[in-house]
TORPA-4810 file (N, C-alpha, C, O; in nm, 3 decimals):
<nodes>
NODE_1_0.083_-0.119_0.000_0.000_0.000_0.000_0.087_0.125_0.000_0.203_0.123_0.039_X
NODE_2_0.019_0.245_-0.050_0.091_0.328_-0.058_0.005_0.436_0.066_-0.103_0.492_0.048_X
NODE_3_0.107_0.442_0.215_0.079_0.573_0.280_0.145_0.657_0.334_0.260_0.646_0.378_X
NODE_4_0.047_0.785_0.335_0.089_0.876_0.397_0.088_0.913_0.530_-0.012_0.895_0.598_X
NODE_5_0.203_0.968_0.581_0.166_0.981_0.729_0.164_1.158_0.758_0.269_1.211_0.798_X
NODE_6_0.050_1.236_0.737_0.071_1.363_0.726_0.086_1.434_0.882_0.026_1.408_0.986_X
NODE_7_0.204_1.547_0.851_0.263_1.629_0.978_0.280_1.565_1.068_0.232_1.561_1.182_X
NODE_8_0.414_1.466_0.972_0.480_1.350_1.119_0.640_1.442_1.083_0.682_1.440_0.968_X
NODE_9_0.686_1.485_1.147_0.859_1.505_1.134_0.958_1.365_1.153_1.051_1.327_1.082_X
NODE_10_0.902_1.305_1.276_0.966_1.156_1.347_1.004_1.098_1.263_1.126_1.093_1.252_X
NODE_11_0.929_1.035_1.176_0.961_0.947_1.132_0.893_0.765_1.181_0.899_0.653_1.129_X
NODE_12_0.845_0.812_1.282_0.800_0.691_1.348_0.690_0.583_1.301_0.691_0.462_1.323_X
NODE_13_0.606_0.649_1.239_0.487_0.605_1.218_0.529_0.552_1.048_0.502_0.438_1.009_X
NODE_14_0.598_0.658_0.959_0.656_0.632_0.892_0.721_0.480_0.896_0.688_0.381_0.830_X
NODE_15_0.830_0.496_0.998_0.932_0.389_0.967_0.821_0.255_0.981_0.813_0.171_0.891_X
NODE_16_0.736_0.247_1.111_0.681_0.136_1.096_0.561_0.053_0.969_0.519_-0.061_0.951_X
NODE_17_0.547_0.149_0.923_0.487_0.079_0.785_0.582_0.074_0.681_0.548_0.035_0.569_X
NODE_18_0.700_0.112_0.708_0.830_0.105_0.609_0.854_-0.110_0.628_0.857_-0.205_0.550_X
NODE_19_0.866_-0.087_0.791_0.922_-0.235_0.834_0.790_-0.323_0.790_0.809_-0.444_0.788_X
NODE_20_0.681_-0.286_0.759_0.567_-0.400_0.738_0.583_-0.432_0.644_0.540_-0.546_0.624_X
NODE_21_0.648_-0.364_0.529_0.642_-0.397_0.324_0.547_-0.275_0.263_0.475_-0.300_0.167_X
NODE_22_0.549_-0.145_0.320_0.424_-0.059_0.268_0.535_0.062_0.221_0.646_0.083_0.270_X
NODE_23_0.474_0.126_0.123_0.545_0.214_0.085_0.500_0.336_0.121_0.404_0.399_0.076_X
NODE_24_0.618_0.377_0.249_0.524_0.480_0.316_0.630_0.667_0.293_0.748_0.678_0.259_X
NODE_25_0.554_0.756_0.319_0.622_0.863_0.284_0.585_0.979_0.430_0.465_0.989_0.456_X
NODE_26_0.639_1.023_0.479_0.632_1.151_0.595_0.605_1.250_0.481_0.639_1.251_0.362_X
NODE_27_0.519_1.349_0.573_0.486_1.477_0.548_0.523_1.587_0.640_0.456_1.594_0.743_X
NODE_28_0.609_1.668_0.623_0.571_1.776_0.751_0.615_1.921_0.697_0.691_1.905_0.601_X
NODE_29_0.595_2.044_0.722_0.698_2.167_0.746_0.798_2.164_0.785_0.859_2.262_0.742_X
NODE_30_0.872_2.089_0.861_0.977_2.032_0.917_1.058_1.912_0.820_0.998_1.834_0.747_X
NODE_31_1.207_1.917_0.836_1.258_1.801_0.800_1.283_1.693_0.860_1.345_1.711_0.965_X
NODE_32_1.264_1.602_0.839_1.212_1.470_0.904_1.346_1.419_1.015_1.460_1.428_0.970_X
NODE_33_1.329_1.379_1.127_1.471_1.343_1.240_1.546_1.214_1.186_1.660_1.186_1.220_X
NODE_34_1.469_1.138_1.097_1.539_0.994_1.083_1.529_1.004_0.933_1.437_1.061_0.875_X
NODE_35_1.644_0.938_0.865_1.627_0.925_0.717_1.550_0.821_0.648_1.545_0.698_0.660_X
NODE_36_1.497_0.900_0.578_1.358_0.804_0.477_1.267_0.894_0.395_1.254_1.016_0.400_X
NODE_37_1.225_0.831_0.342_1.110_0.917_0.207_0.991_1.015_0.320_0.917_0.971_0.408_X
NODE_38_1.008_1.140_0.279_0.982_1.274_0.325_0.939_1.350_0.253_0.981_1.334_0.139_X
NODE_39_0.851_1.452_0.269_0.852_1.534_0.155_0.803_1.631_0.253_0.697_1.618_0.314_X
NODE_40_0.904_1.753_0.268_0.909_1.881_0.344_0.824_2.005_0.288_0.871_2.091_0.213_X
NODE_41_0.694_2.001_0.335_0.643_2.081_0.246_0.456_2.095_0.312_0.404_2.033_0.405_X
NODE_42_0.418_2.159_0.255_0.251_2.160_0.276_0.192_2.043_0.219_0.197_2.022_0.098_X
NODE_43_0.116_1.937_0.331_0.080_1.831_0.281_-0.034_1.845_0.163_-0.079_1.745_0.107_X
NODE_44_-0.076_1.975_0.131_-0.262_1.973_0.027_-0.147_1.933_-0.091_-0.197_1.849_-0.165_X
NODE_45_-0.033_1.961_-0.125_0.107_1.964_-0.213_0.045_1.816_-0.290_0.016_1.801_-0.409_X
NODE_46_0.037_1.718_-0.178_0.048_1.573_-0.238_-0.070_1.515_-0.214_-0.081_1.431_-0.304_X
NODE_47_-0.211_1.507_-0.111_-0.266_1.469_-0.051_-0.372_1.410_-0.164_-0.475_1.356_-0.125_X
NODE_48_-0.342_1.422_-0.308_-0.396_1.337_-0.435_-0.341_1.279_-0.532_-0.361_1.270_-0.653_X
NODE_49_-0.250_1.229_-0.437_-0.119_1.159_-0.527_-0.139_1.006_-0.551_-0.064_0.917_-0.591_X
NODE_50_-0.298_1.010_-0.504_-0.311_0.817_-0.494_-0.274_0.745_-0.374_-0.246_0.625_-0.366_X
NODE_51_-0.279_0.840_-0.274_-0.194_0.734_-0.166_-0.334_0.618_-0.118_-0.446_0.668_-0.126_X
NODE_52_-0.327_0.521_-0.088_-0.411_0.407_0.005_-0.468_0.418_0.113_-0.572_0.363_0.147_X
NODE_53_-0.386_0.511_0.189_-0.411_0.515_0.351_-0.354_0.687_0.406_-0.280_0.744_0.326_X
NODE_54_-0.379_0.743_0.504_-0.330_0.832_0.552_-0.330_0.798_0.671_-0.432_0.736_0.704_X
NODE_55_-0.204_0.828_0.805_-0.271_0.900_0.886_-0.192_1.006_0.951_-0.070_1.024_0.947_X
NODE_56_-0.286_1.074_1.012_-0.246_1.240_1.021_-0.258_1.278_1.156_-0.345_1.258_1.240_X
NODE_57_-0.114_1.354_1.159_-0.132_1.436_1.289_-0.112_1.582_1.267_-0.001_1.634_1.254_X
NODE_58_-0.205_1.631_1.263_-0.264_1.757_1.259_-0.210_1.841_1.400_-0.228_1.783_1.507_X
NODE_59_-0.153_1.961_1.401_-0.111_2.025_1.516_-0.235_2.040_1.568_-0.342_2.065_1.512_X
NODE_60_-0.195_2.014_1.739_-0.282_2.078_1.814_-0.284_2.167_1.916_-0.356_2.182_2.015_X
NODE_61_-0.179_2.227_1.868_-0.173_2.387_1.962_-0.276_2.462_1.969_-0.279_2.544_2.061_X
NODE_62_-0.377_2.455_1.884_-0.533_2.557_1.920_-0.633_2.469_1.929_-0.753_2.496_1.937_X
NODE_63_-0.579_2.355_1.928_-0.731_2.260_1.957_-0.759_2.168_2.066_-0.872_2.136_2.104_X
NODE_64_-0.618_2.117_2.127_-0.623_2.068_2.247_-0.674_2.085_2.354_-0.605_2.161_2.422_X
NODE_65_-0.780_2.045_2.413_-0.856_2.078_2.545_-0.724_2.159_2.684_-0.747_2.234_2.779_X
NODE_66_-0.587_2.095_2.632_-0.498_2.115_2.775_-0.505_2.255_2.723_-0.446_2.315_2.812_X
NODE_67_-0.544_2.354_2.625_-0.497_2.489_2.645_-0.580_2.597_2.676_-0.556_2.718_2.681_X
NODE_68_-0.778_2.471_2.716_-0.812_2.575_2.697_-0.848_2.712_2.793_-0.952_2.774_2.817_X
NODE_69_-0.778_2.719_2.814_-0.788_2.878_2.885_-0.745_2.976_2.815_-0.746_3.085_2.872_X
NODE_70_-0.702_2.970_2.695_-0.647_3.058_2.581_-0.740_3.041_2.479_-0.690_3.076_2.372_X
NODE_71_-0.823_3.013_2.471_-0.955_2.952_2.379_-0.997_3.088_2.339_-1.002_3.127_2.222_X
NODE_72_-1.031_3.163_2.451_-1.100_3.296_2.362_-1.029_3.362_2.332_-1.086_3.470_2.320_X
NODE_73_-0.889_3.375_2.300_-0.826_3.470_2.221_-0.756_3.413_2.133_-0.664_3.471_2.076_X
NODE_74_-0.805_3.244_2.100_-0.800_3.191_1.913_-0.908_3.136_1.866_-0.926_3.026_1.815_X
NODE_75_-0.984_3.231_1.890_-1.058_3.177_1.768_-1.087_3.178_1.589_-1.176_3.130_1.519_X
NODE_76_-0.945_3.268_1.557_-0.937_3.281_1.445_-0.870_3.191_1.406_-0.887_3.153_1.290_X
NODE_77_-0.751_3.115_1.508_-0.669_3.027_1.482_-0.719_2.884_1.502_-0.662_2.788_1.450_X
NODE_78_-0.825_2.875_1.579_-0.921_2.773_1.598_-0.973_2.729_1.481_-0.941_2.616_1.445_X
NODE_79_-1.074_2.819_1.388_-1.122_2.749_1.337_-1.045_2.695_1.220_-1.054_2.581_1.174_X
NODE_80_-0.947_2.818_1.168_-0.849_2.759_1.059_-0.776_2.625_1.089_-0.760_2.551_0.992_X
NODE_81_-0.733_2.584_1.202_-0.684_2.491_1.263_-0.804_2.346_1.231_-0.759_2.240_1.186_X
NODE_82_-0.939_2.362_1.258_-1.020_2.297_1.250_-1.078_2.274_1.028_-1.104_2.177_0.958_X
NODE_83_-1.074_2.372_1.012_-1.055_2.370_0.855_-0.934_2.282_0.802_-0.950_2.209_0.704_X
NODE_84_-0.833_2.288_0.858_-0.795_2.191_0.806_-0.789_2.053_0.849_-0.725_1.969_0.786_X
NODE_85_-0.866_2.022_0.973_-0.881_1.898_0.995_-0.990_1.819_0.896_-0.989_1.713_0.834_X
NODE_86_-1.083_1.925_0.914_-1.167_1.881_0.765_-1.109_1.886_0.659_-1.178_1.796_0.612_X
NODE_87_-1.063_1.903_0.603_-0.947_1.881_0.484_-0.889_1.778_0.483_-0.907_1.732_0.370_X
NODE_88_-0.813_1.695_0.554_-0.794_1.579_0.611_-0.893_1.469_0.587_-0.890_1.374_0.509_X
NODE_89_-0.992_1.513_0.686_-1.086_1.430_0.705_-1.162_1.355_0.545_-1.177_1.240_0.504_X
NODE_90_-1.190_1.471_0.500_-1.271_1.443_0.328_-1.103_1.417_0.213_-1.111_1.414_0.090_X
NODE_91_-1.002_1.406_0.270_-0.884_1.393_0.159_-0.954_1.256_0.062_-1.035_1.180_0.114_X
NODE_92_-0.919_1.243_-0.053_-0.946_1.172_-0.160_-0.856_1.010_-0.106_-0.782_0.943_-0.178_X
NODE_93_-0.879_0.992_-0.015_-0.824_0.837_0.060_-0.896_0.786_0.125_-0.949_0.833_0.226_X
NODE_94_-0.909_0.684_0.079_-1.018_0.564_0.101_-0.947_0.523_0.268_-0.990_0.621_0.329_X
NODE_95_-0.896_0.471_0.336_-0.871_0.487_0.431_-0.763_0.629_0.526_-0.669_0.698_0.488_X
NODE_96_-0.830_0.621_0.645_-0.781_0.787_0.684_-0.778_0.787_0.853_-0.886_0.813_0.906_X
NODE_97_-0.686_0.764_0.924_-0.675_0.801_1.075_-0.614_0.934_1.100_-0.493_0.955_1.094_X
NODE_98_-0.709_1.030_1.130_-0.718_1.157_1.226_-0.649_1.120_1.355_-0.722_1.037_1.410_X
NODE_99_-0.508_1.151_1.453_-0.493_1.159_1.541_-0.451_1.275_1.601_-0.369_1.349_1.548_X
NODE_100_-0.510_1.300_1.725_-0.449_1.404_1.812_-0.519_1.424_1.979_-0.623_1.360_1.993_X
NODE_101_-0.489_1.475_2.060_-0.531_1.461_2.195_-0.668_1.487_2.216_-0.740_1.533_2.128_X
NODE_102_-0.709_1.455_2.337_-0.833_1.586_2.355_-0.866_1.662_2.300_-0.797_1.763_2.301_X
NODE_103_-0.974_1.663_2.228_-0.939_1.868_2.157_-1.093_1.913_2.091_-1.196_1.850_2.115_X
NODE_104_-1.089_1.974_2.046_-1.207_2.092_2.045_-1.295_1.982_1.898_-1.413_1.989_1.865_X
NODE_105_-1.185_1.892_1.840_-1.225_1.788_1.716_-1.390_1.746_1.756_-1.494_1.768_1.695_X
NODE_106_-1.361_1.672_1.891_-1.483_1.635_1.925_-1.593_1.701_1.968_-1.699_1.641_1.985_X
NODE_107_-1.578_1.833_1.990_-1.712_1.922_1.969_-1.788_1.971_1.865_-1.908_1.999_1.856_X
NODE_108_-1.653_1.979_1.757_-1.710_2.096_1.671_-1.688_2.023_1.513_-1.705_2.083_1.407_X
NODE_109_-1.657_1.918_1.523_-1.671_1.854_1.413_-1.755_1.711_1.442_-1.865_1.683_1.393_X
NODE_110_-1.662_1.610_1.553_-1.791_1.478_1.565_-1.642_1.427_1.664_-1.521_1.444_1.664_X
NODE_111_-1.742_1.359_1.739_-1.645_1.272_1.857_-1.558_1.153_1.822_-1.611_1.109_1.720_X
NODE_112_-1.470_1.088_1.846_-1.325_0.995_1.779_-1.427_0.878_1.776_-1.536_0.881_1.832_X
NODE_113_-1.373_0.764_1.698_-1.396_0.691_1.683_-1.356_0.555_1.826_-1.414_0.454_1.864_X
NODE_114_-1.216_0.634_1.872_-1.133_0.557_1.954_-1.095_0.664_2.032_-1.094_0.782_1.999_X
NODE_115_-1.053_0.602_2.171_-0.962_0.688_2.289_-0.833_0.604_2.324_-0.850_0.525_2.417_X
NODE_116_-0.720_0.605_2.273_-0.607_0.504_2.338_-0.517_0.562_2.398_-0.507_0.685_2.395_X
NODE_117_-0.421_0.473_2.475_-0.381_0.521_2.559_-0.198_0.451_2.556_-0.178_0.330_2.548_X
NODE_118_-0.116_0.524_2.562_0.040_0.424_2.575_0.046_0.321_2.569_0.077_0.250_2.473_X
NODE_119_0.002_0.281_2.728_-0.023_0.183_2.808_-0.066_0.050_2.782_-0.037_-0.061_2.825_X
NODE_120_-0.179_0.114_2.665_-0.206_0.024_2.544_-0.106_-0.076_2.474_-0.108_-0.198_2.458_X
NODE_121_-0.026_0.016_2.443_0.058_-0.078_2.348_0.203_-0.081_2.375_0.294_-0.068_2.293_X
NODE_122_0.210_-0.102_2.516_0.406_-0.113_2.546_0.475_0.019_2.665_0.590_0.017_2.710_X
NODE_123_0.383_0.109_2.692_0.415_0.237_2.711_0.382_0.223_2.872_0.268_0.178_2.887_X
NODE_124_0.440_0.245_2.980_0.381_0.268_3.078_0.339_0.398_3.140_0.368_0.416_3.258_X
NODE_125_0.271_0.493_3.071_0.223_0.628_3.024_0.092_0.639_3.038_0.010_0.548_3.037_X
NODE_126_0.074_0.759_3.050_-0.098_0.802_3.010_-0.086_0.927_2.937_-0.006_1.017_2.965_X
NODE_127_-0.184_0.929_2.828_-0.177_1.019_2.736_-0.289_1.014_2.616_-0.279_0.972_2.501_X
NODE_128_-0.392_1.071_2.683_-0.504_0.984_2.609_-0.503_1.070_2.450_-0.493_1.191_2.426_X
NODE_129_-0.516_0.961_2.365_-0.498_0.975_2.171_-0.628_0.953_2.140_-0.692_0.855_2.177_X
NODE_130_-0.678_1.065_2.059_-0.831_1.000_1.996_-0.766_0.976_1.842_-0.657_1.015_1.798_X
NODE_131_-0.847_0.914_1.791_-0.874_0.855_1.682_-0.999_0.852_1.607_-1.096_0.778_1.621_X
NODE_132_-0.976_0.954_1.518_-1.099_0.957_1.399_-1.090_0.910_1.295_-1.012_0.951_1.209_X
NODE_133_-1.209_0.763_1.273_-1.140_0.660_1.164_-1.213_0.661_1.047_-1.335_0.677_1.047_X
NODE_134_-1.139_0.641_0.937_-1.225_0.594_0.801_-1.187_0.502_0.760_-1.066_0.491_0.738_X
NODE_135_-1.276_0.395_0.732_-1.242_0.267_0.680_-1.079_0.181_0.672_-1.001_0.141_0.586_X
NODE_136_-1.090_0.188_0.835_-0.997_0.142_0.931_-1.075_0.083_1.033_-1.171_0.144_1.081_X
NODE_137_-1.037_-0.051_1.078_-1.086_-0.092_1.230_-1.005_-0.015_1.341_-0.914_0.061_1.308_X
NODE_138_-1.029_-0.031_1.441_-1.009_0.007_1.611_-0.898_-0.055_1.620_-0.864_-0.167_1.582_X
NODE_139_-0.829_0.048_1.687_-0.686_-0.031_1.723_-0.694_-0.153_1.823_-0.770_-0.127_1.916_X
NODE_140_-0.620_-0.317_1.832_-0.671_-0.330_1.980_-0.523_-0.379_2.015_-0.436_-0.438_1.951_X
NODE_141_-0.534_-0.309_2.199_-0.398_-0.298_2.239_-0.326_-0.425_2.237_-0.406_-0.519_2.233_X
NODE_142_-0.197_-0.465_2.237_-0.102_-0.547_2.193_-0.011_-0.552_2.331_0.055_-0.655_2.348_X
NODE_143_-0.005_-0.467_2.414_0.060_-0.511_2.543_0.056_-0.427_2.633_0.145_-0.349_2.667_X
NODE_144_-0.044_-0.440_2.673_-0.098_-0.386_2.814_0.006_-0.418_2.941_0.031_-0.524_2.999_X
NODE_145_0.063_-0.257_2.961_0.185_-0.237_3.151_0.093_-0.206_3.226_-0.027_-0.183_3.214_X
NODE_146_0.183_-0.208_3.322_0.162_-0.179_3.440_0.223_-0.003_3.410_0.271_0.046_3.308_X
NODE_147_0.199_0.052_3.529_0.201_0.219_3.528_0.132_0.281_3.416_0.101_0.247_3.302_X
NODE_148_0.115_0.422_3.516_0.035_0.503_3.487_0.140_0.681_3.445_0.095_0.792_3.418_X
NODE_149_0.242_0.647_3.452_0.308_0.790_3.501_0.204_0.886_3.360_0.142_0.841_3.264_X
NODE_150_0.222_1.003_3.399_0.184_1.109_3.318_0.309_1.230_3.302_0.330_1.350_3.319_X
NODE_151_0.381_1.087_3.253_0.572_1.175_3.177_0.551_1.284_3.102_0.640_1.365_3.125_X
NODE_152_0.441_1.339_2.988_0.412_1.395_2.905_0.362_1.544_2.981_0.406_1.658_2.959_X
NODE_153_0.263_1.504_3.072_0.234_1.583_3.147_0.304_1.709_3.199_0.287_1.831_3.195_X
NODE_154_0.383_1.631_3.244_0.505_1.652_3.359_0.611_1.732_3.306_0.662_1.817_3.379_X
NODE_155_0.663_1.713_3.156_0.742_1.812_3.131_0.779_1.921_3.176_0.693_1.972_3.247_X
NODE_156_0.877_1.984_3.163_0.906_2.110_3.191_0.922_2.201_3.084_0.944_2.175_2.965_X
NODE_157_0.910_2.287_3.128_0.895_2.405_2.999_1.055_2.429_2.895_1.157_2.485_2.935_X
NODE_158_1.039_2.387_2.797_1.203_2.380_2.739_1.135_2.452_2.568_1.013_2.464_2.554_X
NODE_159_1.228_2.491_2.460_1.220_2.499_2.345_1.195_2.402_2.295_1.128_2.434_2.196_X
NODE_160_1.205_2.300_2.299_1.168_2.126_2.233_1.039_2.100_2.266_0.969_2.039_2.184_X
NODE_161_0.985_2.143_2.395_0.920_2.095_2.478_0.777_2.007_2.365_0.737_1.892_2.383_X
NODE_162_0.736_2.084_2.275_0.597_2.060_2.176_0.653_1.960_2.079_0.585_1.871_2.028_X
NODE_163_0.771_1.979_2.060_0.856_1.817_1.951_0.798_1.693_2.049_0.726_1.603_2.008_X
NODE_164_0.852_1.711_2.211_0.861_1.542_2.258_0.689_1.526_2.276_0.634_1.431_2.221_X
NODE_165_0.624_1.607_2.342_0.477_1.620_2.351_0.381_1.575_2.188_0.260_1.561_2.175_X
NODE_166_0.461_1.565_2.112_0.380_1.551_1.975_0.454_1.433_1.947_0.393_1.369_1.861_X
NODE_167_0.539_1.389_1.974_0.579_1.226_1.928_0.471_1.104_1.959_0.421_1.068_2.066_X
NODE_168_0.457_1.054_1.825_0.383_0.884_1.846_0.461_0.799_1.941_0.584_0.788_1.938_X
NODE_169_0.402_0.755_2.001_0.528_0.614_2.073_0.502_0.541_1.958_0.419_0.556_1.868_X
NODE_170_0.615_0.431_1.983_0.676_0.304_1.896_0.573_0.225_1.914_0.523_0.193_1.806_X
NODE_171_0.534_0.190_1.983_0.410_0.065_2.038_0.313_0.111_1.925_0.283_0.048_1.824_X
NODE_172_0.269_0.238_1.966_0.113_0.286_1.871_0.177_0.235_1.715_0.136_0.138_1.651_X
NODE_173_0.254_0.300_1.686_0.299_0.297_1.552_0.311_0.141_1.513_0.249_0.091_1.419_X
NODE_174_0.374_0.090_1.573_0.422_-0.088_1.494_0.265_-0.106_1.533_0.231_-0.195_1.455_X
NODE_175_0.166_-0.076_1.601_0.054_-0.166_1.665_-0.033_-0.082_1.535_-0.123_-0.162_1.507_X
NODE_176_-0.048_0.042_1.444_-0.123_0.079_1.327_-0.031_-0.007_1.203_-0.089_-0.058_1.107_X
NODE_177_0.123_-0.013_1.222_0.146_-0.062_1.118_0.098_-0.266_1.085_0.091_-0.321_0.975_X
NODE_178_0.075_-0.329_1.217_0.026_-0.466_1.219_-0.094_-0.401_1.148_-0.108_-0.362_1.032_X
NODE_179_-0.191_-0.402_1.271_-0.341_-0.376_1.218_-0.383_-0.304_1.102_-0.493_-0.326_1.051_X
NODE_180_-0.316_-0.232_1.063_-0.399_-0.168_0.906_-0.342_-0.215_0.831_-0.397_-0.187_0.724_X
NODE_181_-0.212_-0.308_0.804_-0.176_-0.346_0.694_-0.262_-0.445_0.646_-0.239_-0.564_0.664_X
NODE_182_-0.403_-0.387_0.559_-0.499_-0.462_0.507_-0.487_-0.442_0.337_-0.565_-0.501_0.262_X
</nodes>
């Protein structure tokens, strides 16, 4: 299959449908941290190139529930933020996973399909991921830990700080690259 993984920099999600046999490509504004097929640029660029599958992580600096106390002074950035999730959402790909935290997705467009969690799949974390699916099944977790820490949480305020906070774990990723390789 041919997918896309739109506004991933990592590489992660990428690499693991690389390791399944899928021919997969990163999207971001950013240049990608690990070497592999990338394309640095505005994803609408390619997003009808025929790909099979998408899935997308859409920034959520104006849509995440953790910010909202800054809510009423974006709402210009809100909804553009939300415009392009719909953009996403209707892209010309027959299968399509929407991911990103908590966030305003489920009010103002329609509630996830899925809520997962690290912990789920290898991570002893909490960090709850929704998932808005199109003709994709439900992820189901692959190795359920023990702990709960809320590492993500917890950060401290650094320049990086929104890079490590926006990384897929490895678990999620090899656990979309098993399950969707349909």
């Amino acid at each position: 299959m041919r997918i896309l993984i739109a506004c991933e920099y990592s590489g992660t999600v990428r690499d693991a449908f690389i390791a399944a046999g899928h021919d997969a490509i990163s999207c971001d504004l950013l240049p990608s941290e690990s070497p592999g097929p990338h394309y640095q640029g505005d994803v609408t660029d390619i997003l009808s190139d025929g790909f099979d599958m998408m899935i997308a992580h859409p920034p959520c600096t104006h849509l995440a529930v953790s910010g909202a106390r800054w809510f009423k002074d974006k709402v210009e950035q809100q909804r553009e933020a939300l415009d392009f999730v719909r953009l996403l959402m209707n892209a010309p790909i027959p299968r399509i996973c929407i991911e990103n935290p908590v966030s305003i997705i489920s009010s103002r467009i329609r509630k996830p399909d899925q809520v997962i969690q690290p912990w789920m799949f290898g991570h002893g974390e909490t960090k709850a991921t929704c998932l808005w699916l199109k003709g994709l099944p439900k992820l189901t977790p692959t190795n359920i830990v023990e702990g709960r820490e809320q590492r993500i949480h917890k950060m401290p305020p650094s320049p990086d700080r929104w890079k490590e906070r926006s990384r897929t774990y490895a678990g999620i990723a090899a656990a979309m690259a098993q399950q969707w390789s349909i």
